[in-house]
MARSE-955457 format. One record per residue (C-alpha): x, y, z; residue in one letter. Coordinates in steps of 0.25 Angstrom, whole numbers, padded with zeros to 4 digits, always signed. Example, Ala and Ser with C-alpha at 12.3 -4.5 7.8 and 13.67 -1.06 7.14 Angstrom:
<rs>
+0049-0018+0031a
+0055-0004+0029s
</rs>
This chain:
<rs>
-0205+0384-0004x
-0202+0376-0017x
-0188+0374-0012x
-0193+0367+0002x
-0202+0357-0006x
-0193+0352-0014x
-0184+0350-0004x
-0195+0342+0005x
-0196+0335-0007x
-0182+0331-0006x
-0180+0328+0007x
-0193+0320+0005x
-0188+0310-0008x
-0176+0307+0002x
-0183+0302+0011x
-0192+0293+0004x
-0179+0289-0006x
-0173+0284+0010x
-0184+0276+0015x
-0188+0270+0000x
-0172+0265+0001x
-0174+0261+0016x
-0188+0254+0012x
-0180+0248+0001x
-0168+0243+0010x
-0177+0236+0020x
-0185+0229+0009x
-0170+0221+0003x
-0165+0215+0016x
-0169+0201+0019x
-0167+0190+0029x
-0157+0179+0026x
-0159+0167+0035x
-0150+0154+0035x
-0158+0145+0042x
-0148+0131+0048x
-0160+0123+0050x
-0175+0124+0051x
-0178+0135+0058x
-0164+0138+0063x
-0157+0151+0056x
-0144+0152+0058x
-0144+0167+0052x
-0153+0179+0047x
-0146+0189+0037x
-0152+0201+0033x
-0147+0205+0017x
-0152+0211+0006x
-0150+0203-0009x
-0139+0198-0012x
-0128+0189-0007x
-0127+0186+0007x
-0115+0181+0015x
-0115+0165+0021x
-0115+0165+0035x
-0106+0154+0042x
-0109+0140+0040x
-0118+0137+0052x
-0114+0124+0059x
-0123+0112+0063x
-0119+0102+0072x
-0118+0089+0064x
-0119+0092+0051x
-0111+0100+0039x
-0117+0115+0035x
-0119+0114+0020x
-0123+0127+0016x
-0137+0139+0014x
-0146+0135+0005x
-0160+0142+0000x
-0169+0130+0003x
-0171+0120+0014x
-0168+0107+0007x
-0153+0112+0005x
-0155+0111-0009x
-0150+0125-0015x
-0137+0132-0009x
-0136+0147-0010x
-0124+0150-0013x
-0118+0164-0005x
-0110+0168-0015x
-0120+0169-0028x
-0133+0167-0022x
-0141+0181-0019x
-0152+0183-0007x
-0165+0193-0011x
-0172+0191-0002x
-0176+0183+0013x
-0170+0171+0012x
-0166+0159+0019x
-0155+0150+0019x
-0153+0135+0022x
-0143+0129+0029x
-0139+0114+0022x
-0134+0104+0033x
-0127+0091+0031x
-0127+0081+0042x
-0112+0077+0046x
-0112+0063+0046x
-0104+0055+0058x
-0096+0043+0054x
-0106+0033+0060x
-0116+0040+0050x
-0106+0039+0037x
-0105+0026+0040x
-0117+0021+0042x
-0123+0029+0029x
-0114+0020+0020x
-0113+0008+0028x
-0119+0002+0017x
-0109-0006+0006x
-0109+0001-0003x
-0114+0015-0001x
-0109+0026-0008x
-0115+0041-0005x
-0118+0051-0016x
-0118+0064-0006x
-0108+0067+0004x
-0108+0068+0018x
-0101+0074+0030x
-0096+0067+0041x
-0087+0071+0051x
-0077+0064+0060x
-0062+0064+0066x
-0050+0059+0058x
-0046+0046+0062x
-0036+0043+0054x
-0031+0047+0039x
-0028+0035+0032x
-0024+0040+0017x
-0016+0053+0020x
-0017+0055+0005x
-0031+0055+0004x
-0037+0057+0016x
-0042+0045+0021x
-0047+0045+0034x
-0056+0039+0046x
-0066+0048+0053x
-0073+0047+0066x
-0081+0053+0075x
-0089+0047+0089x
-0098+0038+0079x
-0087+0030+0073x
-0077+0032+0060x
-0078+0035+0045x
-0067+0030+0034x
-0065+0043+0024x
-0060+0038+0010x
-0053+0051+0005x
-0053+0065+0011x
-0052+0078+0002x
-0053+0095+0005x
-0067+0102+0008x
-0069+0104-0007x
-0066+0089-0010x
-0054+0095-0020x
-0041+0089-0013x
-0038+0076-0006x
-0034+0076+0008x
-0020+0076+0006x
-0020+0087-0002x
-0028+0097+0008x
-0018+0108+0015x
-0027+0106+0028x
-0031+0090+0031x
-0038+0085+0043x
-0028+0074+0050x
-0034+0062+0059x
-0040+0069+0073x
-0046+0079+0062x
-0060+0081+0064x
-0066+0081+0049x
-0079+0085+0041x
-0080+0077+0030x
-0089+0076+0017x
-0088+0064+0008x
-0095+0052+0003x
-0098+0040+0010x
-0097+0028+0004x
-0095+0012+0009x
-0084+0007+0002x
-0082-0009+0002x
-0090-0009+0015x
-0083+0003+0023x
-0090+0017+0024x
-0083+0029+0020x
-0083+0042+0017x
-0075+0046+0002x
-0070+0058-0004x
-0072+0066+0009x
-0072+0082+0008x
-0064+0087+0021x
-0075+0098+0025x
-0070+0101+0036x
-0058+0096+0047x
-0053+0100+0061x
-0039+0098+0065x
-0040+0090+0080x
-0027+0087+0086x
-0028+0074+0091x
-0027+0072+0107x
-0015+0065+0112x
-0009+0065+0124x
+0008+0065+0121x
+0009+0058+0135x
+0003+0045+0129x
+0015+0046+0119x
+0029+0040+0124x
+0042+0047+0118x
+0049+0036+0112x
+0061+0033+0101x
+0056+0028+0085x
+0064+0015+0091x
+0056+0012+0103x
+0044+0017+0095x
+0046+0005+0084x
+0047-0002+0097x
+0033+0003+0102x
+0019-0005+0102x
+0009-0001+0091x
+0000+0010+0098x
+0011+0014+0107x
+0011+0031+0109x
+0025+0037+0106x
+0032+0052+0103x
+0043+0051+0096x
+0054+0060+0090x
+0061+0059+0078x
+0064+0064+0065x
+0055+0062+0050x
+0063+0054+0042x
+0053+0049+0028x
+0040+0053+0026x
+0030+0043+0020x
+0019+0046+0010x
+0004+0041+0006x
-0002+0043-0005x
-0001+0056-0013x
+0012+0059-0006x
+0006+0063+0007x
+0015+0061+0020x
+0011+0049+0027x
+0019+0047+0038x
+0035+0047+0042x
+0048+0041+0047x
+0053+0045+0061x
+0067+0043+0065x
+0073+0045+0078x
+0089+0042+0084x
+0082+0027+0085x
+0073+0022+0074x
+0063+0026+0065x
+0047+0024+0063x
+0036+0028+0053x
+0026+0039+0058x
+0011+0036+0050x
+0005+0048+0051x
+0000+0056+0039x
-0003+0069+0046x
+0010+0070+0053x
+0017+0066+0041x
+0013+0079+0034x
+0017+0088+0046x
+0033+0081+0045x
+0047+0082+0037x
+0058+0072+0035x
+0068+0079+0044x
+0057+0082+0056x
+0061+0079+0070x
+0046+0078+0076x
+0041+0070+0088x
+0027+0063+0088x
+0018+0054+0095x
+0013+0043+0087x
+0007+0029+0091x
+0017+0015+0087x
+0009+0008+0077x
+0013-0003+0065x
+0007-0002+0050x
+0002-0011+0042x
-0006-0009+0030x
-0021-0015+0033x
-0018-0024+0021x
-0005-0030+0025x
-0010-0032+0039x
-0013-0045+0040x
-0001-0050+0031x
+0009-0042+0040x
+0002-0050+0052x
+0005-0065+0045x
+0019-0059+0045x
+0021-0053+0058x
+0022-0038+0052x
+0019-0028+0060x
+0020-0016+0052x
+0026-0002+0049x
+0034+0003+0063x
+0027+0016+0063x
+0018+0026+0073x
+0006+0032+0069x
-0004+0043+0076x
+0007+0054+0076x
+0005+0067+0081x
+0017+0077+0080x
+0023+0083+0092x
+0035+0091+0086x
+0042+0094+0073x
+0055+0100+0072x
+0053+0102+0057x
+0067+0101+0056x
+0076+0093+0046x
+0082+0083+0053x
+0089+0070+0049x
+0085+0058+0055x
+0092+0049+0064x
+0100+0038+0057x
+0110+0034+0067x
+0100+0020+0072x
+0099+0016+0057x
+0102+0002+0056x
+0110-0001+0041x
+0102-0012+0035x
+0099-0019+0020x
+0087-0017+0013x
+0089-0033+0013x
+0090-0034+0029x
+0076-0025+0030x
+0069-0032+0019x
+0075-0046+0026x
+0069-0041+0039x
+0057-0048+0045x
+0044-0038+0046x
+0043-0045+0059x
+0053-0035+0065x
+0049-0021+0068x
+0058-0013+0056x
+0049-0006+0050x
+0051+0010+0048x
+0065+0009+0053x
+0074+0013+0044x
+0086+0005+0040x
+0100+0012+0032x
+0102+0004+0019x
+0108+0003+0006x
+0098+0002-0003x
+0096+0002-0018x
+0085+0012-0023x
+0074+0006-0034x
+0065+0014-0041x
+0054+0006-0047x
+0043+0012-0057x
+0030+0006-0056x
+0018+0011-0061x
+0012+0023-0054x
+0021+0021-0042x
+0036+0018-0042x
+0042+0010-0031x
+0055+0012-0023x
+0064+0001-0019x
+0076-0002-0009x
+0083-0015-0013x
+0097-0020-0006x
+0111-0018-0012x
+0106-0031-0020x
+0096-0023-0028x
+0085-0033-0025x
+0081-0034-0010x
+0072-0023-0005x
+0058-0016-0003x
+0050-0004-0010x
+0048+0008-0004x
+0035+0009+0002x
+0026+0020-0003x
+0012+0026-0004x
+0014+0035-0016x
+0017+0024-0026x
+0033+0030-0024x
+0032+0045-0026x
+0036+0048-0011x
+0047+0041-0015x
+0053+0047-0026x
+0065+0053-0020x
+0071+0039-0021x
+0072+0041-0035x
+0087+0046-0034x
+0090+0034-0029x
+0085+0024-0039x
+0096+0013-0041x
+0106+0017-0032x
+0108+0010-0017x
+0107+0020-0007x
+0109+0023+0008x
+0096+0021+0012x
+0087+0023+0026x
+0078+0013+0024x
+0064+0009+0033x
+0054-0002+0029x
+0042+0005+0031x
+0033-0006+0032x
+0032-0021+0025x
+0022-0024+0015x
+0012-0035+0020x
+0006-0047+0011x
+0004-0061+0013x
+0017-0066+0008x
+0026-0058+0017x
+0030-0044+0022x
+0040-0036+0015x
+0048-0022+0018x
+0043-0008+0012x
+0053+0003+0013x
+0052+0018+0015x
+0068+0026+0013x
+0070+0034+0023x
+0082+0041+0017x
+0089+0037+0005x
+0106+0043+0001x
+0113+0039-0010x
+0127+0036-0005x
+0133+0031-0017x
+0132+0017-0014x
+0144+0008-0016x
+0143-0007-0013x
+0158-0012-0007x
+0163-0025-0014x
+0167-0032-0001x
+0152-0034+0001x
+0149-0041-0009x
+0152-0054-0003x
+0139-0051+0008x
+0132-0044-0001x
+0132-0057-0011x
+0129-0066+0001x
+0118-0058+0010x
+0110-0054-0004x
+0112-0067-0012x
+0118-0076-0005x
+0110-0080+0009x
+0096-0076+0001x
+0097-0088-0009x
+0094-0097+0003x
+0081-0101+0013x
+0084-0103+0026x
+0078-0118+0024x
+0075-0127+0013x
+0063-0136+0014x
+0071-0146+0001x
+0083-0146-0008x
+0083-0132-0015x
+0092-0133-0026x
+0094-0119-0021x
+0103-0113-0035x
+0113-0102-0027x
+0119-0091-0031x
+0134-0090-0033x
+0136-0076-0039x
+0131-0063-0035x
+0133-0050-0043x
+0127-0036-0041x
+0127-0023-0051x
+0120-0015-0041x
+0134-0017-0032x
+0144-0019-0043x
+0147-0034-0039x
+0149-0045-0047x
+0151-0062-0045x
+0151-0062-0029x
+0152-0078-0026x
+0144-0085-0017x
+0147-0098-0012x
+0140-0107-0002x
+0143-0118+0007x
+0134-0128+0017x
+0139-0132+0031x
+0132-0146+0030x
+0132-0151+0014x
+0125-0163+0019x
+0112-0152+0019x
+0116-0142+0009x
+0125-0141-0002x
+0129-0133-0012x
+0129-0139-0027x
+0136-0134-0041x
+0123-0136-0051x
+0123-0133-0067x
+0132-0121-0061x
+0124-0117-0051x
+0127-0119-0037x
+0114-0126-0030x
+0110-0128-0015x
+0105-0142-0010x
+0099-0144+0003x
+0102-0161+0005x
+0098-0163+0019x
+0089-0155+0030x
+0096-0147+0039x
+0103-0134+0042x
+0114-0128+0035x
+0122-0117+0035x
+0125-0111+0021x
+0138-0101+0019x
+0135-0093+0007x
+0148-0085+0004x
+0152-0075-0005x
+0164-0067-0011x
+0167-0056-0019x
+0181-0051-0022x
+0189-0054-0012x
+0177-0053-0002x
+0170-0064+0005x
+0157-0065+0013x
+0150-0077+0019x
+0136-0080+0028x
+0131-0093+0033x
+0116-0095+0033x
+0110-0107+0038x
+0101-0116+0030x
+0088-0127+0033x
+0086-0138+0027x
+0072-0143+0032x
+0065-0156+0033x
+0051-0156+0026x
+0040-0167+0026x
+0033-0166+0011x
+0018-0164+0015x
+0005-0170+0007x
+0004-0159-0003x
-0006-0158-0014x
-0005-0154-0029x
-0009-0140-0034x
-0022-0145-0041x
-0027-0153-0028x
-0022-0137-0022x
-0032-0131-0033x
-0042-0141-0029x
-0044-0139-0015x
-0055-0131-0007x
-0053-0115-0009x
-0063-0110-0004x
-0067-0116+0009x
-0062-0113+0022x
-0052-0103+0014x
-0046-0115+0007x
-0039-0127+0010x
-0025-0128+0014x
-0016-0137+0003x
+0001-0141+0004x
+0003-0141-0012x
+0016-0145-0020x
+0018-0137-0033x
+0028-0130-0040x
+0029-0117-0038x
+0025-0107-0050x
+0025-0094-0055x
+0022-0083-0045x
+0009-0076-0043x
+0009-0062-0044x
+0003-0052-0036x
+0002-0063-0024x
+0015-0070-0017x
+0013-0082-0023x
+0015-0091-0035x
+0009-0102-0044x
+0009-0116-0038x
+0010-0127-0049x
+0011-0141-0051x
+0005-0152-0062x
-0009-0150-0055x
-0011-0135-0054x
-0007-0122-0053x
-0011-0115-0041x
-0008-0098-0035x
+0000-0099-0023x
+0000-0089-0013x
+0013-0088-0002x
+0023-0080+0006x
+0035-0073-0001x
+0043-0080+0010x
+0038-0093+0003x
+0039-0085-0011x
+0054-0083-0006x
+0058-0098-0005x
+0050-0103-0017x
+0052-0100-0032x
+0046-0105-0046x
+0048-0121-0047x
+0050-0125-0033x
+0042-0137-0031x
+0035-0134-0016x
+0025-0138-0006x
+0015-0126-0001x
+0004-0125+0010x
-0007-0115+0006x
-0022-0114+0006x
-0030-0117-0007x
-0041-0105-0008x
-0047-0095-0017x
-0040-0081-0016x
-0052-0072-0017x
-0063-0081-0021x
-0075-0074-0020x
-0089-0075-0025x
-0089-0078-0039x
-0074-0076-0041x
-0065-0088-0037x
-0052-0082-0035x
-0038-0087-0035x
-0035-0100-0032x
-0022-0100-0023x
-0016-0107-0011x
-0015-0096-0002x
-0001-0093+0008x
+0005-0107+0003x
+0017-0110+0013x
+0029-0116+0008x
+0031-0130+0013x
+0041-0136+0005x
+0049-0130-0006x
+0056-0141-0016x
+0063-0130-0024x
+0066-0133-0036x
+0064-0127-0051x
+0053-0135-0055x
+0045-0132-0068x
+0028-0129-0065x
+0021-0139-0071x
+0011-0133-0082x
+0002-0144-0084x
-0010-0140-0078x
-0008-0125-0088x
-0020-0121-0097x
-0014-0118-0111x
-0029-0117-0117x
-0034-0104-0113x
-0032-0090-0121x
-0030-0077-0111x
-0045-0074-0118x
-0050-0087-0111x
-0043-0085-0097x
-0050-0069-0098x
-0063-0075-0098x
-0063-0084-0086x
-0071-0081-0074x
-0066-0080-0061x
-0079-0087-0057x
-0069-0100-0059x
-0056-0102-0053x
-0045-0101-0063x
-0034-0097-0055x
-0028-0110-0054x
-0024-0110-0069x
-0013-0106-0078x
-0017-0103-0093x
-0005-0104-0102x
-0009-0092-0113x
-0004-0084-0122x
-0004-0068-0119x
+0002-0054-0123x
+0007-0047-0109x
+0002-0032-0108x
+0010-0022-0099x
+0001-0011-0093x
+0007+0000-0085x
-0001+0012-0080x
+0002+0022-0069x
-0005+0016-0057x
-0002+0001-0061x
+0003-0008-0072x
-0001-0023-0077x
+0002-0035-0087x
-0009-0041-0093x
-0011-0053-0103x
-0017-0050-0118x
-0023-0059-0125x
-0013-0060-0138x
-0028-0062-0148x
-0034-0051-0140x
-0029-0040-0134x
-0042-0035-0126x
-0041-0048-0120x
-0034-0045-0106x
-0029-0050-0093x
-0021-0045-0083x
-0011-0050-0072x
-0014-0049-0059x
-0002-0040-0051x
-0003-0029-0045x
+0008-0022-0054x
+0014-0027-0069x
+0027-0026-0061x
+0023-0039-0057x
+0025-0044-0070x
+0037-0039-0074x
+0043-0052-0079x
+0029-0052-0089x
+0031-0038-0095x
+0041-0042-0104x
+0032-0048-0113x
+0024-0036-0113x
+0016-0036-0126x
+0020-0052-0131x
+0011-0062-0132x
+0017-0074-0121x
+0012-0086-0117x
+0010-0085-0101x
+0005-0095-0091x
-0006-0088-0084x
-0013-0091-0070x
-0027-0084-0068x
-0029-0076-0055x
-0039-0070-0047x
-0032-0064-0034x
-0039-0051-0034x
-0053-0058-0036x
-0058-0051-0049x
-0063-0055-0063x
-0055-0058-0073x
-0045-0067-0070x
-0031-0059-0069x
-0017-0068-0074x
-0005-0071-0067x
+0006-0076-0076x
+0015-0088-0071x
+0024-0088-0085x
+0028-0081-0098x
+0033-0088-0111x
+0038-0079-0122x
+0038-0082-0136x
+0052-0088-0135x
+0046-0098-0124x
+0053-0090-0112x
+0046-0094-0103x
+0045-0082-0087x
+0038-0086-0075x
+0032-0077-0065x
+0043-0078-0053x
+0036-0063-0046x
+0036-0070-0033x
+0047-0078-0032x
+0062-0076-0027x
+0071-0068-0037x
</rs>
């Protein structure tokens, strides 16, 4: 009997032992609920304490899910990997409304707005126009956003640098700050949340298979497909691909495109469908238009229709063998650009500071272009081997750089071999004539030139010595040819055209060319004097048109121009580098060019300048500047001081300085030093000391300097450009930057 009670008694503890532990389970589960919005839950979980898993991110149309959190206001985050749950709780979703781009922009519409929280905004790729760093244009059906900088999701690395990148036609989910910079909206540092690759629809049939020749030919906006193989490929900033040559049996052209750049090898055979188009960049664009330029030859909107991936050569047999002189000589009213010529060429190196430069010059070792680059020379560091030697080289003017005195050729190498380049003796006679020769002459003369000729010409670079030239006039009556202190001298007697034979030997090799000469016949206009020029209304209307006579000065620097002086005055003169080409220090001339205040704006007057003068008579001449109007009274302390509330730019201080040379990684300068106090500073406008090389010289002596105040940038102080430098020996140099070698 004893034996049944205790078991009952057994039996009976386990039971009340299970329910107490099923009582006790029941009591520790609880409800989580994440709530999405008031009253909506977008789940229920039941849990006991502890950790609980995140569900997927719920999704909202128009807006960005941020994350849980334990209150409404969205103020405190729980965080699924260290916050624990003990009991029902619920959990609120944290939304951010996706702005459009009409919204982004009208937030900072303001001048000057600058946000202190991020926003989202999405939109599709327009176009990326800093492969480098990723800037871009957005839009979606309520207009389009300009994005200063893209980076990854995390903010960490810059567009470039991403394994993955969205391309234009891309949808993107972006989250920046906004910001109205110097009036334009835009959306900085941009964190790339999210992206979605969208091929972009085009129809092949709108595309016409054509060749890179009839291609060049094409209208801008024209549809092609062409076929060929990638010769050079082209860098931006940071060394990221940019775009690429083409080549087929019949011509070359440049591809723009950034995300096809990427995707492509030298040596590729691919076929695309791109649109014609010209380049030009946006500051050059009205200076190319005065000069007729219509850009870089190239096509742009590719897309990619086949790559072999192979390793083919390009096609050289249409190749035209060229100068460097004949491209440099070619007008950039013709269609050359992104063709590629076969040259000899020597190869310069040149070390700046925080970029080196590469240039191709002619068997002269003078005539020539840079290599135009977006990574201050590091794509172009192959052509190191080749420093100082003249090479066989596949050559292709890429574009022409664009200013208001001109347009000039910038190259790009295609291919570069070092053949062991030797320079044959019986060229020396047309070497001696085409190089030196014919370019001592204008093809008219508005005056007697008194035109000093040169007789001999030697070269190092090709191992010749004393090639003699010789000249002779088919009508004396108009030219002639004069012995002069030992120099033979041109004079032009009479107007009229003559035909000048400039003839040259060498050994027992002779060469000869005729080139024809004019004579003109000038009336001398009404001109005024350079103070009468200083006096005249700059500011109204844009200033007032003046014909000046002076004698031409020292060159500006930083500006194509030069100093324009006479008894009265001293005046900054802007103008062409063709008239640049046909004047030089101490010609006498006549110049038609409108008085006005470069810059003058509010408080700040400016510089004082005649603007695009014209050449309208040149006397010629070797005419020493008059110096009378010179101030010798001021210290460099004294001209520190002065104000650019007052016009002092047409001026020249003659003072006493020490020449400082500053040379940093990303830029170099000269500046003046006071020789009584060296804290007491100014410096030079140029955009490089290299400007000054003529200065540096002096480095760290104490000269006397005649010194012209400017104000081209529109900025206080006063910054200096030097017309002269006399030693302590009383050697005196002028400034010559701008005129013909």
């Amino acid at each position: 009997m004893r034996i049944k009670k205790v078991f009952l008694s057994f039996i009976l503890t386990i039971v009340l032992s299970l329910g107490l532990i099923s009582c006790d389970k029941k009591n520790t589960s609880f409800d989580v609920i994440f709530q999405v919005s008031e009253g909506d839950v977008y789940k229920t979980i039941t849990t006991e304490a502890g950790k609980i898993e995140k569900p997927e991110d719920p999704k909202k149309e128009g807006y960005m899910f941020v994350g849980w959190y334990t209150d409404k206001e969205g103020n405190h985050a729980f965080n699924f990997e260290k916050d624990n749950v003990g009991t029902k709780t619920t959990l609120y979703a944290k939304w951010e409304k996706i702005l459009t781009c009409a919204e982004a922009n009208e937030l900072c519409a303001e001048a000057g707005y600058k946000s202190n929280k991020r926003i989202y905004v999405r939109g599709t790729i327009l176009e990326i126009s800093n492969p480098t760093y990723g800037e871009m244009t957005i839009e979606d059906e309520t207009g389009s956003l300009y994005v200063y900088g893209t980076y990854s999701s995390d903010g960490v690395k810059r567009y470039s640098e991403l394994d993955e990148k969205p391309y234009a036609g891309d949808e993107v989910l972006l989250y920046g700050l906004l910001e109205n910079f110097e009036g334009k909206p835009e959306l900085k540092s941009a964190w790339i949340k999210e992206f979605v690759h969208n091929e972009e629809e085009f129809n092949e049939a709108d595309y016409n298979a054509v060749t890179i020749h009839a291609a060049r030919d094409a209208a801008k906006g024209d549809k092609v497909i062409l076929t060929g193989v990638v010769a050079r490929i082209t860098y931006a900033t940071g060394k990221i691909p940019s775009g690429f040559y083409l080549v087929d049996e019949t011509n070359s052209i440049y591809v723009y495109d950034s995300q096809i750049a990427p995707r492509v090898a030298v040596g590729n055979k691919i076929k695309i469908a791109a649109t014609k188009d010209y380049w030009i960049l946006d500051t050059e664009v009205e200076n190319a238009t005065k000069f007729n330029y219509k850009g870089c030859c190239q096509v742009t909107k590719a897309h990619l229709l086949s790559n072999d991936e192979g390793k083919n050569e390009f096609n050289k047999n249409w190749i035209q063998t060229s100068t460097v002189k004949e491209i440099m000589d070619t007008p950039v009213t013709e269609n050359i650009t992104t063709t590629i010529y076969k040259v000899n060429a020597l190869v310069k190196k040149s070390e700046g500071t925080g970029f080196v430069n590469y240039y191709f010059d002619d068997i002269d070792g003078a005539t020539g272009s840079y290599t135009y680059t977006q990574c201050n020379g590091s794509d172009f560091a192959w052509l190191d081997e080749f420093d100082g030697k003249i090479c066989t080289v596949y050559l292709s003017a890429i574009n022409a750089k664009s200013s208001a005195s001109g347009c000039s050729w910038r190259f790009i190498p295609i291919e570069v071999k070092d053949e062991g380049y030797t320079f044959d003796p019986k060229d020396a006679p047309k070497f001696a004539v085409d190089y030196f020769g014919v370019d001592q002459f204008l093809t008219s003369y508005m005056s007697d030139p008194s035109l000093e000729l040169i007789t001999t010409v030697s070269s190092q670079l090709l191992n010749i010595s004393d090639v003699k030239l010789t000249y002779t006039s088919s009508d004396t009556n108009k030219i002639i040819f004069k012995e002069e202190n030992q120099k033979l001298v041109m004079h032009a007697l009479a107007e009229g055209k003559v035909k000048i034979k400039i003839t040259a030997s060498y050994l027992t090799y002779e060469y000869s060319k005729e080139i024809e000469i004019t004579v003109e016949h000038f009336d001398i206009p009404e001109t005024i004097s350079v103070k009468e020029a200083i006096d005249a209304d700059a500011i109204t209307d844009g200033g007032t048109e003046v014909i000046v006579r002076g004698i031409v000065g020292p060159s500006l620097v930083n500006r194509d121009g030069f100093y324009l002086i006479d008894s009265t005055g001293v005046i900054a003169i802007t103008t062409s580098k063709d008239v640049l080409s046909k004047v030089n220090l101490g010609n006498e001339v006549i110049l038609k060019g409108k008085r006005t205040l470069f810059g003058h704006e509010g408080n700040s007057f400016g510089q004082s300048v005649l603007l695009d003068c014209s050449l309208v008579i040149n006397f010629y001449g070797n005419t020493a500047y008059a110096k009378d109007t010179f101030d010798h009274t001021k210290t460099l302390e004294d001209l520190i001081s002065l104000s650019t509330a007052e016009d002092h730019t047409t001026q020249v201080y003659v003072v006493d300085v020490t020449i400082e040379v500053v040379e940093a990684d990303r830029f170099s300068n000269l500046y003046l030093v006071s020789p009584t106090n060296s804290e007491k500073k100014m410096q030079l406008y140029t955009s490089s000391a290299s400007q000054y090389n003529w200065l540096k010289k002096y480095a760290g002596q104490t000269i006397q300097i005649e010194l012209a105040l400017c104000n081209w940038n529109k900025k206080n102080p006063f910054k200096g450009c030097v017309l002269s430098a006399k030693d302590a020996n009383g050697n005196v140099e002028y400034n010559v930057l701008n005129f013909p070698k």
